[in-house]
C-alpha positions as CSV (number, residue, x, y, z in Angstrom):
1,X,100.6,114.6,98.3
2,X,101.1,115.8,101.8
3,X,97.7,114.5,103.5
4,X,94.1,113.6,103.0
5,X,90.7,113.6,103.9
6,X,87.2,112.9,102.6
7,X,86.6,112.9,98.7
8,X,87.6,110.0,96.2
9,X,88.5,107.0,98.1
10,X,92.1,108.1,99.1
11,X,94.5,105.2,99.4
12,X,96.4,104.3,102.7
13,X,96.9,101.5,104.7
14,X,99.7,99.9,107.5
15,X,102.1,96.8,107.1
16,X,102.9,96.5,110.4
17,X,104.4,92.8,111.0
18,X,107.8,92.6,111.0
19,X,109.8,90.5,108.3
20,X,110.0,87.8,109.7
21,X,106.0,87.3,110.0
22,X,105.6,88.8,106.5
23,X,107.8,86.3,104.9
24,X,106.2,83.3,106.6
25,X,102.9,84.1,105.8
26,X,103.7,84.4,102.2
27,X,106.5,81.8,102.2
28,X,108.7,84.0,100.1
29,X,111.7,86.1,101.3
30,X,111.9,90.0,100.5
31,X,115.6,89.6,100.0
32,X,116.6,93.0,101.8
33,X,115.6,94.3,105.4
34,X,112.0,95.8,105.7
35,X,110.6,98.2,107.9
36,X,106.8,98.0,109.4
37,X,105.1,100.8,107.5
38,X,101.8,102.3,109.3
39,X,101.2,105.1,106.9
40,X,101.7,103.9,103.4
41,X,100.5,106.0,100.9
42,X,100.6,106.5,97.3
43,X,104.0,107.4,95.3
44,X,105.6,105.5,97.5
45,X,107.7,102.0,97.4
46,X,106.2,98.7,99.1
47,X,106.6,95.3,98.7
48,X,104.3,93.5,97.1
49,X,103.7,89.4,96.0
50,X,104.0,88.5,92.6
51,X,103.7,84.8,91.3
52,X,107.6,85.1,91.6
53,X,107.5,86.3,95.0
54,X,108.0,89.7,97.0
55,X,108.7,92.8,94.6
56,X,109.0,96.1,95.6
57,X,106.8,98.8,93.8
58,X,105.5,102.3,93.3
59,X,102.4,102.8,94.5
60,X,99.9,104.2,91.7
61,X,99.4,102.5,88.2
62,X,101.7,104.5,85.3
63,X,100.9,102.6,82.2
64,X,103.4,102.0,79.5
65,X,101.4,104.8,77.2
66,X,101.5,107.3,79.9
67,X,103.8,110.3,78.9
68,X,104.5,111.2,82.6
69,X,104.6,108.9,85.7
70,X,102.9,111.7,87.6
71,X,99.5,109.9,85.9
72,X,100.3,106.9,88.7
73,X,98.2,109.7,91.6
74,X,95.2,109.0,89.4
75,X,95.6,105.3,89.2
76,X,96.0,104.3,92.9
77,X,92.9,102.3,92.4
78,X,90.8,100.3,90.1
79,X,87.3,99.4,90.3
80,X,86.4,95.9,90.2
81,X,82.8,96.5,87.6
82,X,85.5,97.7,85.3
83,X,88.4,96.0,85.1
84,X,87.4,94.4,81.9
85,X,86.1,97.2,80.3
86,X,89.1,99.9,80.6
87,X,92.2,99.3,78.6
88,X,94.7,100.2,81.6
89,X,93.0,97.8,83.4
90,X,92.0,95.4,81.3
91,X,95.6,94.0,79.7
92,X,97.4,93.6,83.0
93,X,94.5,91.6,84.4
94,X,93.5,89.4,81.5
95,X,97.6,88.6,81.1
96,X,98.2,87.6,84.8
97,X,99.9,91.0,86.0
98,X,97.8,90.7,89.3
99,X,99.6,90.9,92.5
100,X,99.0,90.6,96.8
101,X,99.1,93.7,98.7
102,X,99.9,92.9,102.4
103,X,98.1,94.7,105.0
104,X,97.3,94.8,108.2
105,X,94.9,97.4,108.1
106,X,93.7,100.5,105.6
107,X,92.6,103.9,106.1
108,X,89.3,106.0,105.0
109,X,87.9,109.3,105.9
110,X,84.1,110.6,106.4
111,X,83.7,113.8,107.1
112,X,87.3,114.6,107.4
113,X,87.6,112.0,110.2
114,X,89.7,109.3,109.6
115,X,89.4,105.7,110.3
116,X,91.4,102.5,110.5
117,X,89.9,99.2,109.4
118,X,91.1,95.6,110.3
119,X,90.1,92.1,110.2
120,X,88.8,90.9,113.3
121,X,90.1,86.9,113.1
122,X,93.1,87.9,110.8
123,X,95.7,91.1,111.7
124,X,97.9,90.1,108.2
125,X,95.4,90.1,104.4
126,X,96.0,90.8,101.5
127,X,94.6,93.3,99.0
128,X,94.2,92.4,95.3
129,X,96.4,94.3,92.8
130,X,97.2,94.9,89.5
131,X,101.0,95.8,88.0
132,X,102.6,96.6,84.9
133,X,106.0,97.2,84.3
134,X,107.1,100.4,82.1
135,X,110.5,100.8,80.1
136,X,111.8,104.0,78.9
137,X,115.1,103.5,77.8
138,X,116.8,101.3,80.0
139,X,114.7,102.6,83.0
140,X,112.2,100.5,84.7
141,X,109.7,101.1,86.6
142,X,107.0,98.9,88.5
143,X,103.8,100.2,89.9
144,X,100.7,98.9,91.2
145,X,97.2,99.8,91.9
146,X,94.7,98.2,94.5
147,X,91.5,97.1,93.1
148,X,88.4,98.7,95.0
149,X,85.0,96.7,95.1
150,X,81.3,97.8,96.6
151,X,81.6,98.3,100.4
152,X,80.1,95.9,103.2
153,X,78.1,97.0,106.2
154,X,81.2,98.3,107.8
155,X,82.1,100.4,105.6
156,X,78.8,101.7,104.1
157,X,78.7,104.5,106.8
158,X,82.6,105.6,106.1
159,X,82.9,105.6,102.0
160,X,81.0,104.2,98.7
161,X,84.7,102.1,97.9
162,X,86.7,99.8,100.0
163,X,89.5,97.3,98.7
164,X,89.1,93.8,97.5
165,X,90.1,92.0,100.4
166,X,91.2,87.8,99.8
167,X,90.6,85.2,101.4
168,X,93.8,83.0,103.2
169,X,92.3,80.3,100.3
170,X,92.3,82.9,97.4
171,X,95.0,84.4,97.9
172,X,97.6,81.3,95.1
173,X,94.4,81.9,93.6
174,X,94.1,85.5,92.3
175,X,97.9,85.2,91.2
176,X,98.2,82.2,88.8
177,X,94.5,80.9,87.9
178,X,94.6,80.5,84.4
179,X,92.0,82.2,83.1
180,X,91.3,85.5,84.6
181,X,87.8,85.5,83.8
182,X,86.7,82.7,86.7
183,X,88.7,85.4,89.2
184,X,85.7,87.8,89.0
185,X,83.6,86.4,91.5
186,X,86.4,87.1,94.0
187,X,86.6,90.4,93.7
188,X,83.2,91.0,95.9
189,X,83.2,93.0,99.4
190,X,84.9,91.2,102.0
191,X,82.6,89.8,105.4
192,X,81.5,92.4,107.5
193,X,81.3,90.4,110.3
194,X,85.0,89.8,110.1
195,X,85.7,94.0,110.0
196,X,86.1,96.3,112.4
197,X,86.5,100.4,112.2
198,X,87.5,102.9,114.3
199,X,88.5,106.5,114.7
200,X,92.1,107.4,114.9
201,X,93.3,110.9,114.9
202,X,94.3,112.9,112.2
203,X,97.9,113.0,112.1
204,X,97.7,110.1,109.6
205,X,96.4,112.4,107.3
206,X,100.2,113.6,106.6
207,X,102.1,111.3,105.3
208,X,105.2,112.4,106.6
209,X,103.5,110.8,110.2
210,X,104.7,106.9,110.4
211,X,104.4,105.8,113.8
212,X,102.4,103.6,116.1
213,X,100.4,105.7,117.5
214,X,98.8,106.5,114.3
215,X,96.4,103.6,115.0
216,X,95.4,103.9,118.3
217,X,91.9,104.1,118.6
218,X,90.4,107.9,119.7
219,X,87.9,107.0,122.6
């Protein structure tokens, strides 16, 4: 997957704060040096925060029934209306495999031009994920997907999709409530007046590009 533009909701974002920042936010430590990352994209390895802490996985869902892992470019998302409904889904939801995706912004095209979104009043969120961990043999593997819900009135102009962004309060929340079924209601489009978009050029459509500049604004 060398780059992207407008189609399916094509999944990219930044982590930009360095460790130290990421760590305190969270609480946890990642146990091994991190790098900011402003082009993450799918196949690749982030860290992520599991009930146990900071894990890092492959991005794009490759369920334990898959016969290739190559089935994880399909699964870089999941929609929200479904996630009771589909069987991939379903199991790692209802049994507490749900994970934070930190970000401090994410990427969408229209029309070929890409954008960067951000919170306004936050510049670290987190996405809501699902994981599952596969064993062939005495391989593992751990991947994750980022859940995708309606979009607000930022994002109505750029894409039909955007991620489920948490609240700071929902955050505990979305990883260790009991009973899955009362999580639903979070997983609605995040407040538009807390969003902000903006053109950036389209070097971040490769993802061999990783640099700041990626997400300065094109005026």
């Amino acid at each position: 997957m060398a780059s992207c533009d407008n189609g399916a909701m094509c999944g990219r974002f930044s982590q930009i704060k360095a460790q130290q920042d990421l760590e305190h936010y969270y609480g946890k430590s990642l146990g091994h040096p991190y790098r900011p990352n402003f082009n993450a994209a799918p196949s690749q390895t982030v860290p992520v925060v599991t009930a146990q802490g900071f894990e890092d996985m492959r991005w794009g869902l490759v369920p334990q029934w898959a016969q290739s892992d190559r089935v994880g470019y399909s699964m870089i998302n999941a929609r929200a209306e479904t996630l009771t409904e589909r069987r991939t889904f379903k199991q790692p939801f209802l049994s507490g495999q749900r994970c934070l995706v930190p970000a401090t912004s994410f990427y969408e095209w229209h029309d070929k031009v890409p954008f960067a979104i951000h919170l306004k009043r936050r510049d670290l969120f987190s996405m809501a994920g699902l994981f599952v961990t596969r064993h062939d043999g005495d391989t593992e593997l751990k991947t994750f997907t980022i859940i995708t819900t309606a979009p607000n009135a930022v994002m109505r102009p750029i894409h039909d999709r955007m991620p489920v962004i948490l609240a700071r309060s929902e955050e505990q929340e979305w990883l260790s409530h009991d009973d899955p079924l009362d999580l639903v209601p979070l997983l609605d489009p995040y407040d538009a007046d807390d969003m902000e978009a903006y053109e950036v050029g389209k070097a971040v459509g490769n993802i061999k590009n990783n640099y700041p500049e990626l997400l300065t604004p094109i005026k």
